[in-house]
C-alpha positions in Angstrom: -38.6 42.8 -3.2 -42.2 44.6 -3.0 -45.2 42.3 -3.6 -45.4 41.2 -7.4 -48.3 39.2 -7.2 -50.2 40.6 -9.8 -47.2 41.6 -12.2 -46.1 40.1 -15.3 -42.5 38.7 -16.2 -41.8 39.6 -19.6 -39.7 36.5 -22.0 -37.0 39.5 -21.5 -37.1 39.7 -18.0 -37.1 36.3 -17.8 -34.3 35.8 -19.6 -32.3 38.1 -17.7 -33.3 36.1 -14.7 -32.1 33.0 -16.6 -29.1 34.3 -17.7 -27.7 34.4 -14.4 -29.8 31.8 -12.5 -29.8 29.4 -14.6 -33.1 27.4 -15.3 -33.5 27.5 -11.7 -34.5 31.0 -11.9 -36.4 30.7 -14.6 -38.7 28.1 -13.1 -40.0 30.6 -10.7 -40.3 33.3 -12.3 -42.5 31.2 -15.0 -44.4 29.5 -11.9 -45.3 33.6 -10.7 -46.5 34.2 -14.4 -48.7 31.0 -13.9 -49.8 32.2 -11.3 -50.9 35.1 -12.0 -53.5 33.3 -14.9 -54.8 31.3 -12.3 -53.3 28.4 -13.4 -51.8 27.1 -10.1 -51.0 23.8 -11.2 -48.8 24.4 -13.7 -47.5 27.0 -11.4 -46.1 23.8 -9.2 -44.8 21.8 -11.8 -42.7 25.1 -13.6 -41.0 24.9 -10.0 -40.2 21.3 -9.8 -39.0 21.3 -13.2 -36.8 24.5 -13.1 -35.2 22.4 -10.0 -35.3 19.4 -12.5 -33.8 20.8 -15.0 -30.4 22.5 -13.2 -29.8 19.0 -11.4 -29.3 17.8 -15.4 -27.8 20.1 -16.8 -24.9 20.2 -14.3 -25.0 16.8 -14.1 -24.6 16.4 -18.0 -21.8 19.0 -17.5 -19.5 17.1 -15.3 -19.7 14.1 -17.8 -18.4 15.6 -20.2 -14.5 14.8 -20.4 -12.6 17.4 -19.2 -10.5 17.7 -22.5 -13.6 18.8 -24.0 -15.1 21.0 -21.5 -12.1 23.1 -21.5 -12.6 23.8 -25.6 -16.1 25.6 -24.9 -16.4 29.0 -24.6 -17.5 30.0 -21.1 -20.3 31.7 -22.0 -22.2 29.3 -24.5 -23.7 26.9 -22.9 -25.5 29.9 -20.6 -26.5 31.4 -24.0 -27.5 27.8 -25.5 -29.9 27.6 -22.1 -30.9 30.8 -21.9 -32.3 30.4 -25.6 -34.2 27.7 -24.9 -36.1 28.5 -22.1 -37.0 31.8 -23.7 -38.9 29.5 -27.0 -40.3 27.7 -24.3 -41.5 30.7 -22.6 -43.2 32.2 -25.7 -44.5 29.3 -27.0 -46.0 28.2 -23.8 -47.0 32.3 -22.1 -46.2 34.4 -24.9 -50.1 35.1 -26.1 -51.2 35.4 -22.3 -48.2 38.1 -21.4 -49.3 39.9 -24.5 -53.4 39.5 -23.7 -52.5 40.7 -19.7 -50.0 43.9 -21.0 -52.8 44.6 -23.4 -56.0 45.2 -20.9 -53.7 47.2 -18.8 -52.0 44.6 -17.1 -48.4 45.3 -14.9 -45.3 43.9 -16.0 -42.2 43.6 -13.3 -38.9 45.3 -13.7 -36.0 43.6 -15.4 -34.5 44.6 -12.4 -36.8 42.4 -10.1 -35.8 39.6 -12.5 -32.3 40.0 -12.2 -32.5 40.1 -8.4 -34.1 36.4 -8.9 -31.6 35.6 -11.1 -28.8 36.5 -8.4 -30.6 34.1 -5.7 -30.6 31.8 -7.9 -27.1 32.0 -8.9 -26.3 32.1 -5.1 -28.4 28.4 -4.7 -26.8 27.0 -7.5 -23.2 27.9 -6.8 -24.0 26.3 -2.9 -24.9 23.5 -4.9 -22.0 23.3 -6.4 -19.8 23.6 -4.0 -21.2 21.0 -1.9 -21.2 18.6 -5.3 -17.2 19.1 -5.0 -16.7 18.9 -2.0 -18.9 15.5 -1.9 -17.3 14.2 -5.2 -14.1 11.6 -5.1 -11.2 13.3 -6.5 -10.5 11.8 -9.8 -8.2 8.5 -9.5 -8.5 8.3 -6.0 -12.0 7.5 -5.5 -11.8 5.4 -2.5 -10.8 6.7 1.1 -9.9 5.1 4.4 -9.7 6.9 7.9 -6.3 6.4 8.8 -6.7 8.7 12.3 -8.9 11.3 13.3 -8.6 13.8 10.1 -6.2 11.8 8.7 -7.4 10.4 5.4 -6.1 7.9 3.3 -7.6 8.5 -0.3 -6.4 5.4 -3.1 -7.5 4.6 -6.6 -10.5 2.4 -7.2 -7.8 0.5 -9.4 -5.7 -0.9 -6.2 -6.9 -3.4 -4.5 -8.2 -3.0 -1.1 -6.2 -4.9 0.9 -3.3 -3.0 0.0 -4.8 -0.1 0.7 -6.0 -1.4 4.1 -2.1 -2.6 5.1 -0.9 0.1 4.1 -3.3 2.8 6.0 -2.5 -0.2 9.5 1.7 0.3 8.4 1.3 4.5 8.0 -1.2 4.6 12.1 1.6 1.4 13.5 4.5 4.3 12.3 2.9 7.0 14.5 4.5 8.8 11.8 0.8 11.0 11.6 0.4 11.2 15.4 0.0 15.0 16.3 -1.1 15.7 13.1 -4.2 18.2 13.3 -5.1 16.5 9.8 -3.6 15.1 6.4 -4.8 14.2 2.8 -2.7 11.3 1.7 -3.4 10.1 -1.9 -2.2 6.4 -2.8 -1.9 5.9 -6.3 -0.6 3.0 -8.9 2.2 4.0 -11.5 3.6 1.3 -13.7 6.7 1.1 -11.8 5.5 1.7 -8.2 3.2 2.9 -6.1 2.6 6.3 -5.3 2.0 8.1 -1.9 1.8 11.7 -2.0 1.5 14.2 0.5 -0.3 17.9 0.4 2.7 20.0 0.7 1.3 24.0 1.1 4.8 25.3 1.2 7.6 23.9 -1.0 10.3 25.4 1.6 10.1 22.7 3.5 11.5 20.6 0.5 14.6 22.1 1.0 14.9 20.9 5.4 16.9 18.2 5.3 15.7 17.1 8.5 12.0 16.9 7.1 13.4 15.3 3.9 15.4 12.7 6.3 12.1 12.2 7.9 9.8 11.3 5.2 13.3 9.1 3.5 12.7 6.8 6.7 9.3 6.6 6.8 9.6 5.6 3.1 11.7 2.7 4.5 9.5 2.2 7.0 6.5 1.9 4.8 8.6 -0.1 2.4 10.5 -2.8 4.9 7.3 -3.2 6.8 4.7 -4.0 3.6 6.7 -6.0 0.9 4.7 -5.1 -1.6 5.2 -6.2 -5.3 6.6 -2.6 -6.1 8.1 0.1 -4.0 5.8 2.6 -2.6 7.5 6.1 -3.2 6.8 9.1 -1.5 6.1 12.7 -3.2 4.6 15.5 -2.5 1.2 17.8 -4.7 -0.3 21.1 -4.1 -3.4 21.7 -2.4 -5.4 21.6 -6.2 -3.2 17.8 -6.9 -2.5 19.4 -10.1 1.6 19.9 -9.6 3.9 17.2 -8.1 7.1 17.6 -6.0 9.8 13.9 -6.0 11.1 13.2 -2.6 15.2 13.5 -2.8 16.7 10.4 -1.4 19.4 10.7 0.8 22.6 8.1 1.5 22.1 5.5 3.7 23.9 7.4 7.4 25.2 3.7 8.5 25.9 1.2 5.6 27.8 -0.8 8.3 23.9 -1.8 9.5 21.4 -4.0 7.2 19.3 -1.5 6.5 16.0 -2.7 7.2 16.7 -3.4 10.8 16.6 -0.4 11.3 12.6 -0.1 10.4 11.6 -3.4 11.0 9.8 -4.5 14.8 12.5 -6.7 16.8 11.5 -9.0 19.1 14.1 -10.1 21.5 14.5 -14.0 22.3 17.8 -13.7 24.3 20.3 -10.9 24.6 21.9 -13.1 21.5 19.0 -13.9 19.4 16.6 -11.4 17.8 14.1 -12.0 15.0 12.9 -8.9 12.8 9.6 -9.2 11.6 7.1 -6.9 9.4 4.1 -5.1 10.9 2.3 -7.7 9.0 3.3 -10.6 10.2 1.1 -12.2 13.1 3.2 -11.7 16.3 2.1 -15.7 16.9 3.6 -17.0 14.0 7.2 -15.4 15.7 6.8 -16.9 18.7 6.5 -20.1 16.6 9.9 -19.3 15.2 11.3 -18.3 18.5 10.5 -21.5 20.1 12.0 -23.7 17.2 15.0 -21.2 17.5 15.3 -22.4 21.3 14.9 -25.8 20.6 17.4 -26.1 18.0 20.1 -25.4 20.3 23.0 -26.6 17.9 22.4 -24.4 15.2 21.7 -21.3 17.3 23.8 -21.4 20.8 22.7 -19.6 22.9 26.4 -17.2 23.4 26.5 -16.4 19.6 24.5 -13.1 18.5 22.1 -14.1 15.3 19.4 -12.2 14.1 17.1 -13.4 11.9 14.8 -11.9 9.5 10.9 -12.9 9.1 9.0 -11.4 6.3 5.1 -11.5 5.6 4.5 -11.2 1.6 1.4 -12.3 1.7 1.1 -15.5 0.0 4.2 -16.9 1.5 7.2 -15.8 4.0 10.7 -15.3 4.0 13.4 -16.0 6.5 16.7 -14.1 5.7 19.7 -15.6 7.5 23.2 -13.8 7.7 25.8 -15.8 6.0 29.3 -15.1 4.5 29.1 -14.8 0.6 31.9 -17.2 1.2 30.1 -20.1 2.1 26.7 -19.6 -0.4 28.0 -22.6 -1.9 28.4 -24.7 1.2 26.1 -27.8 0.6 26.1 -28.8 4.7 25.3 -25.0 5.2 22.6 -24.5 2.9 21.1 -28.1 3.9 21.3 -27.3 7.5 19.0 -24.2 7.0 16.9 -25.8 4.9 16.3 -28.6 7.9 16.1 -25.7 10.3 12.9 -24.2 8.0 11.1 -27.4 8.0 11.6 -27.7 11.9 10.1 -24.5 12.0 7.0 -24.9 9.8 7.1 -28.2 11.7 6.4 -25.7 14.5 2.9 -24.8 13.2 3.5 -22.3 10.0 1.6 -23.5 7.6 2.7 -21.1 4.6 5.9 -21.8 2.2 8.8 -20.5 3.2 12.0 -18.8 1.0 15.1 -19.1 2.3 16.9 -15.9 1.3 20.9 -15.6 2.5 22.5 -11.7 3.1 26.2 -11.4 3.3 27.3 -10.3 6.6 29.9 -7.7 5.4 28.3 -6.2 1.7 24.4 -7.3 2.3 24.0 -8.9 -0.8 21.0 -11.2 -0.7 20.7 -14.5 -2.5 17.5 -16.5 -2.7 17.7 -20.7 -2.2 
């Protein structure tokens, strides 16, 4: 732009300027009018308020709910801004613009104003975009770094420990590993909790093999946490604004208890194996495997038993394979009911439930 030093804006030219610069704009383009009457002071503050002003107004913008923001026309609150900074340019420059024109002074093109107005319409929109980018995205306004750029975003309304066992259950999976980077966006529904992944192309909904792979690690996620309600898996676009549902597909082996297949085994004979949840301190097994060795009656050593060892949380659970058949055995039940308090005897210090699972249909049964 050539040197305006000692050229007028006009209200007009300034509101050109403001019109697409916002009161950013404006603020300099007032300050060079200061200026120019040699009032240098007011020059600097005509700046710092234009700056002022544009961090306000934006940030009265984004608190308005959205339901409302989206019932204004596009183009009023521009106008509504653009009004009021030409009253406060007349009122506050109006009889000196008019006094300078008058004894011959220069005014500057609307042209030059608009030119402001486009830089500062290119400083406002960086703004803007770094505001975004910086923002939490609405209901999930927490994160957790899961991997390298793999992100774990949650609502402020789940608790954080949740959210911190489940980011440990997703990196224990590996299911992430060789990912070059992931959104993942944890949310609470009224029946269950919500995982969704970014999903840019909605082919892939229809590969079984990918949809067989995120049914598992839905398992996985499920078996291993024991959460109050079931985490399910879906899928958004890249905006979160549409939503894609997992299909679930059979079970391939119902012959197997299902959740050995996700759970972590840890071997105590080639007989014996307990199946334990990533959450469950790998010490308080070995305090189950040795009361499993030392009660040598109820667990010889030539008969294959596995065990099941859940963390909850408050408490644990121990799921032993029994025949629906004898539920209702009294010298059964009380047996495993000795065999628990021999094992927090052991050095658990938690409650534990005693849950039975059939060994042909897997129905469970809590005593």
């Amino acid at each position: 732009m050539e040197n305006n030093s000692q050229k007028i804006f006009t209200n007009k030219a300034i509101s050109v300027a403001t019109l697409f610069g916002g009161p950013l704009a404006a603020g300099f383009l007032i300050s060079k009018n200061f200026k120019v009457f040699g009032n240098n002071n007011a020059a600097r503050n005509s700046i710092f308020i234009g700056i002022l002003s544009t961090i306000l107004m934006f940030a009265g913008i984004f608190m308005i709910p959205e339901n409302i923001i989206d019932k204004i026309p596009q183009a009023l609150i521009p106008a509504i801004y653009t009004l009021i900074i030409a009253g406060l340019v007349e009122k506050l420059q109006g009889q000196k613009i008019k006094e300078f024109l008058a004894n011959n002074g220069q005014k500057a093109s609307n042209w030059q104003a608009a030119g402001y107005g486009f830089f500062g319409l290119v400083i406002i929109a960086g703004f803007l975009l770094i505001v975004i980018f910086a923002m939490p995205t609405k209901g999930y306004e927490k994160s957790i770094n899961i991997a390298k750029n793999v992100v774990l975003h949650y609502s402020k309304e789940i608790d954080e420990a949740k959210s911190q066992k489940l980011a440990h259950v997703i990196k224990q999976s590996g299911f992430m590993e060789g990912s070059e980077g992931a959104d993942l966006f944890f949310g609470n529904k009224a029946n269950n909790f919500s995982l969704k992944f970014v999903l840019p192309d909605t082919s892939a909904l229809s590969d079984t093999l990918i949809i067989s792979d995120f049914n598992g690690f839905e398992n996985y996620i499920n078996y291993n946490l024991s959460f109050e309600k079931r985490i399910e898996i879906g899928f958004t676009d890249i905006n979160l604004l549409k939503d894609y549902e997992l299909v679930d597909m059979d079970n391939s082996n119902p012959q197997i208890y299902e959740p050995l297949l996700y759970l972590q085994p840890y071997q105590i004979n080639d007989n014996h194996t307990i199946f334990y949840n990533t959450n469950m301190p790998v010490e308080e097994v070995k305090k189950v495997e040795d009361a499993i060795i030392r009660l040598k009656a109820y667990f010889p050593i030539n008969q294959k038993i596995d065990i099941v060892f859940l963390n909850n949380g408050n408490d644990y659970t121990i799921k032993f394979f029994v025949v629906k058949d004898l539920w209702q055995n009294s010298a059964i039940t009380d047996r495993l009911k000795s065999t628990i308090d021999y094992i927090k005897d052991n050095g658990i210090d938690k409650n534990i439930k005693i849950v039975l699972v059939d060994n042909q249909t897997f129905e469970e049964k809590q005593i």
